[in-house]
N, C-alpha and C positions, 0 to 999 in steps of 0.2 A: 279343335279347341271347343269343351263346351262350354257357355256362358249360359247363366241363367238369372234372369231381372225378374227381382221381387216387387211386390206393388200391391197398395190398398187405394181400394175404388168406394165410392158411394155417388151412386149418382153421374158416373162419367160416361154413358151410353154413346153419345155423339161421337166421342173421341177415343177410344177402344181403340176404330180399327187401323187409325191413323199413327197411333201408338207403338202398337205393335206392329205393322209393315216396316214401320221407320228404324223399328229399332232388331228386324229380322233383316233391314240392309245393312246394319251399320256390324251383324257379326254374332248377336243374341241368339242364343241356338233351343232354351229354354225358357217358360214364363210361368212365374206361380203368383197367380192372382187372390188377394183377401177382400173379401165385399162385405157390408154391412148394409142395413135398412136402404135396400134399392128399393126406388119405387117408378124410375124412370126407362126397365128393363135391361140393365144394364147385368144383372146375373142372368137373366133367360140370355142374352149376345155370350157371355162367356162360359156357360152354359155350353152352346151349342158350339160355340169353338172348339170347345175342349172335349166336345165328342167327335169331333174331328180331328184330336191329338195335336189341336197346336197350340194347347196351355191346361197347364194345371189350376182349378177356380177351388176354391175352398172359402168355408164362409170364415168369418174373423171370430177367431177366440174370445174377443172383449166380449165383458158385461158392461156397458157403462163406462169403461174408463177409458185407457192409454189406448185407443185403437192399433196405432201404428205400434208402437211399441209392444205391444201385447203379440201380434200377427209376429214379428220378426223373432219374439223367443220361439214360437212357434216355426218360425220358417228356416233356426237354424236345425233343428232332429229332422227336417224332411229330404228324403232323398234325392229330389230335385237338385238344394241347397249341397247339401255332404259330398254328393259327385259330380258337381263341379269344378271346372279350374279355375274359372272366376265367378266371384259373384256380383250383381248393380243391385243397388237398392235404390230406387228413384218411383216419382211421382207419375201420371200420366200429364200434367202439365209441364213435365221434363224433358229435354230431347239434349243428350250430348252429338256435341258437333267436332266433330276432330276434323282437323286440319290438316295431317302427315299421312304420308302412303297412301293407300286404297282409302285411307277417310273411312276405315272399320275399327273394334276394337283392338283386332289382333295386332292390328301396324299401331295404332297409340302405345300399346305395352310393350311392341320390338322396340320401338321410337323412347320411350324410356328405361329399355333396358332391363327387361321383365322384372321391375321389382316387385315386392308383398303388397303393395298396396297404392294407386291413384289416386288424388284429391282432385278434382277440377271446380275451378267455381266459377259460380251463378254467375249471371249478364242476364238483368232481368228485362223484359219487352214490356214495352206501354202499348197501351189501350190506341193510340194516336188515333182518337176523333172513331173510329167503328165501332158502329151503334147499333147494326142487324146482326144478328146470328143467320152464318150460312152454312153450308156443306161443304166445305170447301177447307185445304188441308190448314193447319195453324201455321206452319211454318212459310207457308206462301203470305198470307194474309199481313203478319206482323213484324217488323221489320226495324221498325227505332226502338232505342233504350239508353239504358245510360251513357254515361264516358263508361267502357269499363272496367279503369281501375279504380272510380270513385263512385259508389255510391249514398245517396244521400247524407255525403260529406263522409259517409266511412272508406280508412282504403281497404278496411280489414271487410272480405265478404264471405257469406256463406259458401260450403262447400259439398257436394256429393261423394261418393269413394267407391269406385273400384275395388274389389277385395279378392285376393289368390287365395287357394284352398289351404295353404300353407300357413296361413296369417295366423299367426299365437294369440288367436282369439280369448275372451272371456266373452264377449255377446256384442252384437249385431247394433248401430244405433243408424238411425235416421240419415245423419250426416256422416259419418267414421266409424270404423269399430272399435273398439277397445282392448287393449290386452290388461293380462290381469297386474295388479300393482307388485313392486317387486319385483318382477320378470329383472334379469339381468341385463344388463346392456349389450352386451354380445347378443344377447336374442333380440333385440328389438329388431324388425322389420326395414326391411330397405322402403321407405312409402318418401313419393316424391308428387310434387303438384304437377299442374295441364303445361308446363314447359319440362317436364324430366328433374326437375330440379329437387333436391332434399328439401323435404315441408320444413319448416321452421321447427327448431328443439321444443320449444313449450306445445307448438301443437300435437305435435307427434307424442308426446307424455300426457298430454292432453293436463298440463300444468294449471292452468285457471279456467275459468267460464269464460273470458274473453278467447280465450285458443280454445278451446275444444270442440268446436266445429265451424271455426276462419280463421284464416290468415290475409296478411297483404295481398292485393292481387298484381297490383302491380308487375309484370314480367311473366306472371304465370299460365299465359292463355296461348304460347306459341305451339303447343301441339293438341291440343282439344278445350272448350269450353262448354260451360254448361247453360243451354237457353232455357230459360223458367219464362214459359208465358201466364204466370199466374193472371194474369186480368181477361187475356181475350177480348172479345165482345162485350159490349156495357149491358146486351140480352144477358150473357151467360155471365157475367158479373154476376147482377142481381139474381140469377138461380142460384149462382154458388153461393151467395150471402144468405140465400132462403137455406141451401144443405147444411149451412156450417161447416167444419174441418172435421175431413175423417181423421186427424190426430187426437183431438179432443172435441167431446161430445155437443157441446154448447156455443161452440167460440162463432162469433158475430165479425164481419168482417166491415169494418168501416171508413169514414172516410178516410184517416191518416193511411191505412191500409194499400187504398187503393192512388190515392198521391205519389208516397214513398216508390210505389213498383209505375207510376205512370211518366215517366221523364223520357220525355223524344228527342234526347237533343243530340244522339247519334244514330247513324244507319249500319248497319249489319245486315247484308244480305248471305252471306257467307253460305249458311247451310242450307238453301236454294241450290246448293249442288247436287241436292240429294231429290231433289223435286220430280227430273224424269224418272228414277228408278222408284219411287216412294207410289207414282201415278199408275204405274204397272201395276205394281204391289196393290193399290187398292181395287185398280179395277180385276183382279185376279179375286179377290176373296169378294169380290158382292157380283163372282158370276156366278157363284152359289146361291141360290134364289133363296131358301131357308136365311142366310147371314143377312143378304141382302136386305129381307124385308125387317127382320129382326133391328137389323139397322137405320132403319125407317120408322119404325116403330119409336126408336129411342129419340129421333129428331122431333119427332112432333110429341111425345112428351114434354122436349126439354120444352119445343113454342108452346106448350100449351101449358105448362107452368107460368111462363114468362108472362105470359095473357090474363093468369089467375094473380098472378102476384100485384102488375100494373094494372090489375081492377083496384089495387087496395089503395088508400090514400098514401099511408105510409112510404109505401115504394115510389108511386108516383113522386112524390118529394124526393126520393133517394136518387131517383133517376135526375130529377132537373137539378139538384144537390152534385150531382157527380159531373153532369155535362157542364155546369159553370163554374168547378173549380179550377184552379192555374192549374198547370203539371208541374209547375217549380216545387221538390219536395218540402216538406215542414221544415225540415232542418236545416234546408239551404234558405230559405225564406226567411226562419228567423235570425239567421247569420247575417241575410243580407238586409235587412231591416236594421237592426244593431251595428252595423256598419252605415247606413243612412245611404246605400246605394238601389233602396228599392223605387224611390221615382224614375231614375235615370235610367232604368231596366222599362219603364209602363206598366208595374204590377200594380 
């Protein structure tokens, strides 16, 4: 089966090759990567991968605007894309975790019954208290996150998707794809969420803005979910806040930001399954002494950004701004304030 994971980078040097090991265990058989304004070496690492033939690097079509969006009109005419049986479209701070069979893709999709299309959603990981940036894998490191079928009081959460080559595409989005409007109902796609189950009718039509990339989660995580460690390290926080989003050009990442994704109040060790094989995997690509250093090269970037940044006043405040907020999110906090149970909690 070949599978091939689309992906836009700026700036993600550190976590490349953690990335891709992880996701060459779980069953990924090809990688087409889009980079824009690196400056932390992270095109010379995939780069040099991919003259070793184990990814396709191309730089991003945008001028200025929809990054991601722009790379994926792009990424559906490429051959990579077209001759595959399935496609992932995901972040490198993404890591699906399946549960059923081998805990690869191919047993997730027997396990639901090959249909046109996968949704599994987000279980986002909090920052819980680590403040250094190390070298050391992300999914070992971070471990609490929300309950999660609720997040910060939503049950409805974002979602990823798995996509078969078969799928009556009209184009490629971020979270789902789309078919064109019209299509008959006889053609619409067999697409089920991370337990096998039919996604909800309005999602799957992608009926409003509220459906169109989540549903309930509720019962949906019994055969793969999706870990978003967007926070990390409160280091690589603040470099990410200095990169901004490779979806769009400008975006600032701020405190409600970093709140909303920081909630420890469950543990998840789950994909820790994947730890001994993920450890081979890396030490296999940095006995390549070119990767190896190339990847060393990105680490002390990222610290020496991090050093440039906490010279500034500004960060400096951002830092001791983030280390004394609650992790209680915004919207549980002002619930629970309006309800007059926030003494009785010590907020």
């Amino acid at each position: 089966m070949r599978i091939t994971a689309v992906t836009c980078v700026k700036n993600e040097g550190p976590f490349l090759l953690e990335w891709i090991a992880y996701n060459r265990l779980i069953g990924v058989t090809d990688f087409l990567f889009y980079s824009n304004d690196c400056t932390d070496g992270t095109a010379e690492l995939l780069d040099a991968l991919a003259a070793r033939g184990l990814l396709t690097h191309l730089p991003n079509p945008a001028q200025g605007r929809n990054y991601q969006m722009e790379a994926l009109k792009d990424a559906a005419h490429q051959p990579l894309v077209q001759e595959a049986d399935w496609v992932w479209i995901a972040d490198v701070d993404e890591f699906l975790n399946i549960h059923t069979g081998d805990h690869t893709i191919p047993a997730l999709i027997t396990a639901c019954g090959n249909p046109g299309a996968i949704s599994v959603s987000f279980q986002f990981f909090a920052n819980n208290g680590i403040e250094a940036f190390v070298d050391e894998p992300v999914i070992a490191q971070f471990s609490r996150s929300h309950n999660p079928d609720i997040w910060c009081a939503e049950t409805a959460i974002e979602v990823k998707t798995l996509v078969r080559q078969d799928f009556p595409l009209k184009y490629y989005g971020a979270h789902r794809p789309f078919f064109k409007k019209g299509l008959p109902p006889r053609r619409f796609p067999h697409w089920c969420d991370g337990s096998g189950r039919d996604v909800p009718p309005k999602f799957l039509v992608a009926d409003n803005p509220r459906r169109i990339r989540k549903f309930p989660a509720k019962g949906s995580r019994d055969l793969a979910t999706l870990n978003h460690y967007a926070l990390r390290s409160l280091d690589s926080y603040l470099v990410k806040n200095d990169r901004g989003d490779v979806n769009r050009e400008h975006r600032a990442f701020d405190d409600s930001y970093w709140r909303e994704r920081n909630d420890p109040s469950y543990e998840d060790r789950s994909i820790q399954r994947y730890l001994p094989g993920l450890q081979q995997a890396l030490k296999a690509l940095k006995s390549d002494v070119e990767i190896a250093t190339l990847h060393e090269i990105c680490l002390q970037r990222h610290r020496d950004k991090r050093d440039q940044l906490l010279a500034q006043p500004a960060y400096q405040k951002m830092r001791r701004q983030l280390l004394a907020t609650p992790t209680l999110p915004p919207q549980e906090e002002a619930l629970l304030t309006d309800l007059g149970l926030l003494p009785a909690l010590g907020y």
